[in-house]
C-alpha positions in Angstrom: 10.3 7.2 19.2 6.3 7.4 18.1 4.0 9.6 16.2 0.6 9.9 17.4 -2.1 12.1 15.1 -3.0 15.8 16.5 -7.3 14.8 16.3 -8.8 11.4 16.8 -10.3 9.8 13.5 -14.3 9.4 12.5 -14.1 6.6 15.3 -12.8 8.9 18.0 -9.3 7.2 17.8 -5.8 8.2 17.7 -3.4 7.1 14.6 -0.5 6.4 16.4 3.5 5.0 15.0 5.7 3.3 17.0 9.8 2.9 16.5 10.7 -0.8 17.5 14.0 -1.0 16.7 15.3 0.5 20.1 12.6 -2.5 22.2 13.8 -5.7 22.8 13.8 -8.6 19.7 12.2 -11.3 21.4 9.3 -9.2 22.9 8.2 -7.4 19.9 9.3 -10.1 17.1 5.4 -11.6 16.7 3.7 -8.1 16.5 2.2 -8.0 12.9 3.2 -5.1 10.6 0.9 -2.6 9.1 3.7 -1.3 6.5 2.8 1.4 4.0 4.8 3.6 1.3 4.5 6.9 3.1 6.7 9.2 0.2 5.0 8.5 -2.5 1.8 6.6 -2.9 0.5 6.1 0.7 -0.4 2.5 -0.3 -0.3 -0.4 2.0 2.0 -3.2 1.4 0.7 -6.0 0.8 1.6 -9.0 3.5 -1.2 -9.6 6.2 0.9 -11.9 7.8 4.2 -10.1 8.0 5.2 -9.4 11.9 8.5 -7.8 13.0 10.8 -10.9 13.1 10.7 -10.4 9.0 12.3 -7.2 9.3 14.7 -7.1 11.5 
């Protein structure tokens, strides 16, 4: 599963979301995480050197 934005931002890219959980552990467990509260605040959590493996 993804998301991808309907327009491209001010820097003519697309905003895009992926859904890992279906992908394979060991190919996607050192991609970093860009996690957010997306109900509520829309503030970005704070751990710049979070990556998948801490998740799942």
């Amino acid at each position: 599963m993804y998301w991808r934005a309907l327009a491209p931002n001010d820097e003519g890219f697309y905003r895009v979301g992926l859904n890992l959980r279906m992908a394979d552990p060991g190919v996607v467990a050192d991609l970093p995480l860009d996690q957010f509260d997306g109900l509520d605040t829309w503030q970005r959590t704070v751990c710049p050197e979070c990556v998948v493996a801490d998740v799942f």
